[in-house]
Structure formats: C-alpha cells, structure tokens
N, C-alpha and C positions, 0 to 999 in steps of 0.2 A: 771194773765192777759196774754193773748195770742196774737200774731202779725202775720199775713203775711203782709210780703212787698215785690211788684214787681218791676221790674226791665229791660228796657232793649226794650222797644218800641220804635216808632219814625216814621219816612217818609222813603221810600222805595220804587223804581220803578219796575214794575212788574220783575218777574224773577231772586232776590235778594233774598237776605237772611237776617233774625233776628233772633236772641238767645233771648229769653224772660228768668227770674228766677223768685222765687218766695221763699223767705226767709224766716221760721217759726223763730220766738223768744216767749221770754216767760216760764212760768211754765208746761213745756211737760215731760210727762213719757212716751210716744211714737206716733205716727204716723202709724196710719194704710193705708188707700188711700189716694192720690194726684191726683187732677185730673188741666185741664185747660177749660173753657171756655170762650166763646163769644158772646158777643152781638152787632150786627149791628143795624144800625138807621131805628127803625120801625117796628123791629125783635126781639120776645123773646130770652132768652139770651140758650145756646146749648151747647151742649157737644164739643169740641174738641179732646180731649183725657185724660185717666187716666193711674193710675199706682199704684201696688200695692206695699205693703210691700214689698214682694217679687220678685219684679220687672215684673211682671204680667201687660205688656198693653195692651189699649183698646182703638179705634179711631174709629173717623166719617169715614164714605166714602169718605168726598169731603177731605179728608186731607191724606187719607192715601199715603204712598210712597214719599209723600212731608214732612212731620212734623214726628219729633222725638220725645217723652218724655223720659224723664228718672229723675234719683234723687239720692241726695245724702246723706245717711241716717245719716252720721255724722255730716252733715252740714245742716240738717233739712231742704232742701232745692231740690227745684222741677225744671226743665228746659223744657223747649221746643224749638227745633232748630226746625226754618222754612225754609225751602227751596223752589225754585221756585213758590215764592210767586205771589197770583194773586190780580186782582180789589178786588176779591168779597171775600179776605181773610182780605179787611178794616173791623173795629169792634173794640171795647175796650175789651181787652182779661184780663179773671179773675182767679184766683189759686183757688182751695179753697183743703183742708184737715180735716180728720176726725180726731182728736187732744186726746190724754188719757191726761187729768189733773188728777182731783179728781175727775170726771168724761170726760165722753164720749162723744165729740160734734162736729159740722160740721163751720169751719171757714170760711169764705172767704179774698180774699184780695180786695181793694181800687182799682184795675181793672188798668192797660194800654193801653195807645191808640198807635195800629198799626195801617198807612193808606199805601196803597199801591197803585202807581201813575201808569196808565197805560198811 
C-alpha cells in the first residue's frame, strides 16, 4: 500500500508565501517523477511543476520565477515553495508520483487547498 500525504496549505494574502509538501509512505523501491498540480473551481486540474529523479524541473509559465520545486529523495518527499503568490494561484493543489512497488504506477495525493486573498 502506497500514501501520499500533503501538507502545508491554508489562507494567504496576495504577495505571500507557502511551502506546500507532499510525503510518499508505504512499500517503495523507488520514485521516478514528482510532480505538483492544480485545480481551480470550474477548471480542469494542470500541471504546476515536476521533478525528476534526477532533479530535472519543469513548470508552467504562469508559475515560473515565483514557485520552486524540489525533493527529498531520502525522505520520499516532494516540496513546492510559493512565492509572491497571487488571486488566480487559489486552487486545491495535488502531488502526484510515479511509484516502483512490485510494479510501476502513478499515485496521487488527497489534494490541499491554497486560497489566496487579494
């Protein structure tokens, strides 16, 4: 059995900052990508950014130079730091990772909600 669990949302006025995490547990032989999305009210849910094994990222345009990712490969665990956070960055933000069990699969997490108060 496999877990992510996030971490690390909440309320926030534009121009702030949050560290989101996102915690892998469970039976892992390894972790290939990490990535982060989102979804807004009424909006399919989007990329935000990934990361790979190898520390290899990849972002949206509306996020770039504001949002960080990175990860901690011993701690099976993913982060995204937000910076000068805006309105249209509200949305319930989701981890998800490509997981090695006894096989090969794509997890998601239980999703956090960031709002962000202009």
């Amino acid at each position: 059995q496999v877990q992510l669990v996030e971490s690390g949302g909440g309320l926030v006025q534009a121009g702030g900052s949050l560290r989101l995490s996102c915690a892998a547990s469970g039976d892992i032989f390894s972790i290939n990508a990490m990535g982060w999305y989102r979804q807004a009210p009424g909006k399919q849910r989007a990329l935000v950014a990934t990361i790979t094994s190898g520390g290899t990222t990849n972002y949206a345009d509306s996020v770039k130079g504001r949002f960080t990712i990175s990860r901690d490969n011993a701690k099976n665990t993913v982060y995204l730091q937000m910076n000068s956070l805006k309105s249209e960055d509200t949305a319930v933000y989701y981890c998800n990772a490509e997981i090695v069990t006894r096989y090969t699969g794509l997890w998601w997490g239980q999703g956090t909600q960031v709002t962000v108060s202009s």
